[in-house]
C-alpha positions, -999 to +999 in steps of 0.1 A: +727-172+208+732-160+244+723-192+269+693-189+291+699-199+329+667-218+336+667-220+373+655-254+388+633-274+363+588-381+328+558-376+333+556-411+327+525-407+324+497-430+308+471-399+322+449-421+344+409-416+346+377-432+347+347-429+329+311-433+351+297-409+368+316-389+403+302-408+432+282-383+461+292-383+493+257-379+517+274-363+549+307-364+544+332-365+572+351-341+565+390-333+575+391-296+590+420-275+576+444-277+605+439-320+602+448-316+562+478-286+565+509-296+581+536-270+577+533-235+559+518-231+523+550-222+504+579-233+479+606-247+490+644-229+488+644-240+457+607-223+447+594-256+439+559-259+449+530-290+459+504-286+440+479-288+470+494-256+479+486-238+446+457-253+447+449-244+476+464-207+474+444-204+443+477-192+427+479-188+391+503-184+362+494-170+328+509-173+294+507-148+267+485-151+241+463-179+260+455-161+293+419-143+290+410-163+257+376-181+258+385-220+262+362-222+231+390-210+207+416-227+226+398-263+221+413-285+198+396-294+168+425-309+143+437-343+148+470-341+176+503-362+162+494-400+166+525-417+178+537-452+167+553-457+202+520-444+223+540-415+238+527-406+273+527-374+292+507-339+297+473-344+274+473-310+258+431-301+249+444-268+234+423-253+262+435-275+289+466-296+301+460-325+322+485-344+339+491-370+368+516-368+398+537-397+405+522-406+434+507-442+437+475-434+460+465-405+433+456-413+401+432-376+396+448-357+371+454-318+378+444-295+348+459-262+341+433-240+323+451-217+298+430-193+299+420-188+335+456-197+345+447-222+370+451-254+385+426-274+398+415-309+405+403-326+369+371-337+391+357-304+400+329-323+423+333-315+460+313-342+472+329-367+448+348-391+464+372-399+439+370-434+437+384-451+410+350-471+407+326-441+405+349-410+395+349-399+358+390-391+367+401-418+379+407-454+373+417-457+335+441-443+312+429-415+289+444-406+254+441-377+229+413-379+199+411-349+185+378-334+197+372-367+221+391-379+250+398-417+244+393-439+277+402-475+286+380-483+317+392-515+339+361-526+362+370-557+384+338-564+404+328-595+424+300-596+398+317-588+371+355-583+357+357-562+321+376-534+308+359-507+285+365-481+257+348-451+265+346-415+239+343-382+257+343-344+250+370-330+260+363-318+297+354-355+302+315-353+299+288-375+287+310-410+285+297-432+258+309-468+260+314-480+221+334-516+235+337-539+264+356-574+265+342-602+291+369-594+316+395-621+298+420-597+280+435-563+279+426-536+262+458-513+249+446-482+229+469-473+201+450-446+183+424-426+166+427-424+125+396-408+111+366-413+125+383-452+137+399-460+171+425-486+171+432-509+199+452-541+208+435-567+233+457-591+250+439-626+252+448-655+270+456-694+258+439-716+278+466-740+275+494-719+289+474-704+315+470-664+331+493-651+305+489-628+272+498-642+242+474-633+215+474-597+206+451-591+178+447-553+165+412-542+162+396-508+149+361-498+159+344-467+146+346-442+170+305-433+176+307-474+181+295-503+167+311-536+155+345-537+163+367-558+134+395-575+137+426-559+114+455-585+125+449-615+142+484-610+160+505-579+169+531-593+188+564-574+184+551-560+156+552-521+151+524-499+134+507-472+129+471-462+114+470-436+086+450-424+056+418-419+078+422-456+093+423-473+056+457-485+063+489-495+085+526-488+079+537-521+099+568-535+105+567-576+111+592-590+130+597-617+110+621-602+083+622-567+096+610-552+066+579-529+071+551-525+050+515-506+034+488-525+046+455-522+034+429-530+055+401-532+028+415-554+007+444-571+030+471-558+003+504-557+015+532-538-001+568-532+006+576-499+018+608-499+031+638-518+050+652-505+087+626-477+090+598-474+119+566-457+115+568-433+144+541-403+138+512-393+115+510-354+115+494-326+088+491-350+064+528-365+068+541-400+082+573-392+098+594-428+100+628-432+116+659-445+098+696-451+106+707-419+096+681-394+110+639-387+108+622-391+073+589-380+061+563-389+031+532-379+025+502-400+034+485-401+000+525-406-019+545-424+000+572-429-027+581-388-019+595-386+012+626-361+026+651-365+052+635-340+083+665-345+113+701-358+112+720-364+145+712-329+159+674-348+177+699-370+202+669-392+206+646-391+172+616-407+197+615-372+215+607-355+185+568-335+191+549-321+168+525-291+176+511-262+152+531-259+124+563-270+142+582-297+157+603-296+187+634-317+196+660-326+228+695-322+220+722-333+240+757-327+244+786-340+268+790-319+296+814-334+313+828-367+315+837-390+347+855-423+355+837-432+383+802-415+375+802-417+339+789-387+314+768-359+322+749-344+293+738-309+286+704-311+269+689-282+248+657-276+234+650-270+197+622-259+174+620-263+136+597-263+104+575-298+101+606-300+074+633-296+099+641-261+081+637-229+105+658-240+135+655-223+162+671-229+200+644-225+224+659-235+257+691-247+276+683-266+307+704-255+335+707-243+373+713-212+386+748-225+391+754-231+355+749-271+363+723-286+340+698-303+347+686-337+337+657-338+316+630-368+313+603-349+293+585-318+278+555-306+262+545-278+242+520-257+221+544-231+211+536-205+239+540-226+269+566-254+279+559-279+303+594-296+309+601-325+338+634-327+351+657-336+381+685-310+395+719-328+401+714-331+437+686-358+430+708-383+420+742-393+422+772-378+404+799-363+397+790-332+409+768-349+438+788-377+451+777-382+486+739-387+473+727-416+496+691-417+485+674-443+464+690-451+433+654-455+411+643-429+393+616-443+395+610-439+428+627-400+430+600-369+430+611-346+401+601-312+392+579-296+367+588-263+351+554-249+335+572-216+312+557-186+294+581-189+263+575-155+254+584-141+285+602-167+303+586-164+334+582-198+352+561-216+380+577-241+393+558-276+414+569-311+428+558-343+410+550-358+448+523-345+470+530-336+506+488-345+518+468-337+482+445-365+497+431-342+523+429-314+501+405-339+476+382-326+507+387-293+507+379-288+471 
């Protein structure tokens, strides 16, 4: 197949948000455009935009087969891939994509509407000062539920200290609060199975002072009520909710086998030794083993097929979406004493039975060096990727690099790609003054 130059391209993303009404502003002060604007509204040499700028340009990017269709038949109504390992990153709505810049002093999401094309602020309030006590996007961390954004509210008054767990539509509207802890433990939302939400809460012992070491799992039907108790403690244990919250694949620590749990009757049956539960998807649990990614049906787990061998490099970036799966590949590019190995990764699609594959993308420069990729999304027409070019870091191929050495700590660049076309916008993960522009809106 002939190789696609990608030119320039993790979202570590818990997506961050809030869930109580957008706090009004009576007369705001407001910063004039000249205060908020330092420098020309353009990409840089390598086309990589802020994302004030397009904002601010109003400059959009469509995607066949999304752009012009109304958001109502975008919306998601099937229930996403739930994740054993609470994989973060772009929060696809089917309609939308939210996502959160790496920025410390902004934790508002930006939202790319498929059909309009746009991006925008999530909080679309211009008087909202976007708080993270007041405004519905910001503050918390927000996860997929089908038809309902999940959110875990943190409130840490002088009155009062609490986190909550809040249900929304998805465009974030009419917040219903269905649990709320006394301010003494941590909420850590694992998933929605059915019409349950599951959720960890870290509590303290009194006797060893500020520090988490109780971790009992808890499920809560999702229009609320009484939340229950499923495992007293989940410490280092690995799970994940399936057959429509009735039970747990889990994995206890203590002899490493992992097990059916039914939560009705507290049965617990051997399913297998040196797997991990890692998604539930279309009626499949997909579970990792030595030698590649397995899958079994929820309502027979004794039939179950080997999916990927060693061509996923990394079985955890496996994502599911529609009626296909998509994996990162990576090869040696080129090998170093003093800087160590460089890898050539590759993106793949295949059949939710690993047949059909299919090479959708190979990630490098204009100047044949590849890039280094941290992440991706995808619904099948568009790729959102996150990346760093080689002269980010140092390497072989960028030995005089004196910058920081964390990554963590390094603006990268999203690539948002029309797949069919390849056409490709591409933005910074830092923000040059998007505080200003919260005023502008």
């Amino acid at each position: 197949m002939k190789r696609i130059r990608f030119l320039s391209w993790t979202l570590s993303l818990c997506l961050l948000f809030s869930a109580t009404a957008c706090n009004r502003m009576e007369d705001p002060d407001l910063p004039s455009e000249t205060e908020s604007v330092s420098g020309p509204r353009e990409p840089d040499k390598h086309g990589v935009w802020y994302m004030e700028d397009l904002i601010a340009l109003d400059r959009g990017f469509s995607v066949e087969g999304l752009y012009g269709k109304p958001s109502e038949t975008l919306k998601r109504t099937d229930q996403p891939a739930s994740y054993q390992n609470a994989i973060g990153g772009a929060l696809d709505t089917g309609a939308e994509i939210y996502l959160t810049l790496n920025h410390s002093l902004m934790a508002l999401p930006i939202v790319y509407n498929k059909s309009a094309g746009t991006f925008s602020l999530a909080c679309v309030d211009p008087l909202c000062e976007h708080d993270s006590e007041n405004c519905i996007w910001n503050g918390s961390s927000i996860f997929p539920g089908g038809d309902k954004l999940i959110f875990v509210m943190h409130n840490d008054t002088p009155e009062s200290s609490w986190e909550g767990l809040y249900v929304c539509d998805l465009t974030g509207s009419d917040p219903q609060k269905v649990y709320e802890n006394n301010g003494e433990g941590m909420i850590s939302f694992k998933a929605r199975s059915g019409d349950y939400l599951f959720f960890s809460e870290g509590r303290f012992d009194p006797e060893q002072g500020d520090t988490y070491v109780h971790y009992p799992l808890l499920r809560i039907p999702i229009d609320g009520g009484d939340a229950e108790i499923v495992m007293e403690d989940t410490s280092y244990h690995q799970y994940l909710a399936f057959d429509e919250g009735r039970k747990l694949l889990d994995v206890d620590p203590e002899d490493e086998n992992c097990y059916i749990y039914d939560i009705k009757t507290e049965k617990r049956t051997l399913f297998g030794s040196g797997i991990i539960p890692y998604a539930v998807y279309e009626g499949w649990i997909y579970y990792i083993a030595e030698d590649g990614l397995y899958r079994a049906l929820e309502t027979q787990l004794d039939w179950n097929m080997k999916v990927l061998g060693n061509e996923a490099y990394s079985r955890w970036d496996t994502r599911f979406s529609g009626y296909r799966m998509y994996y990162l590949h990576k090869t040696v590019f080129s090998e170093s004493e003093t800087y160590g190995t460089y890898y050539q990764y590759e993106l793949y699609s295949a059949g939710l039975n690993g047949g059909d594959r299919q090479l959708i993308r190979i990630f490098e420069g204009d100047d044949g060096i590849p890039v280094r990729v941290h992440d991706f999304w995808t619904d099948g027409k568009l790729l959102l990727v996150n990346y760093e070019q080689y002269w980010n870091f140092k390497n072989e191929f960028n030995s005089k690099f004196s910058g920081t050495a964390a990554s963590s700590s390094r603006p990268t660049t999203y690539a948002l790609i029309d797949l069919s076309t390849g056409e490709q916008v591409l933005f910074s993960s830092d923000y040059r003054n998007m505080l200003a522009h919260f005023y502008q809106s």
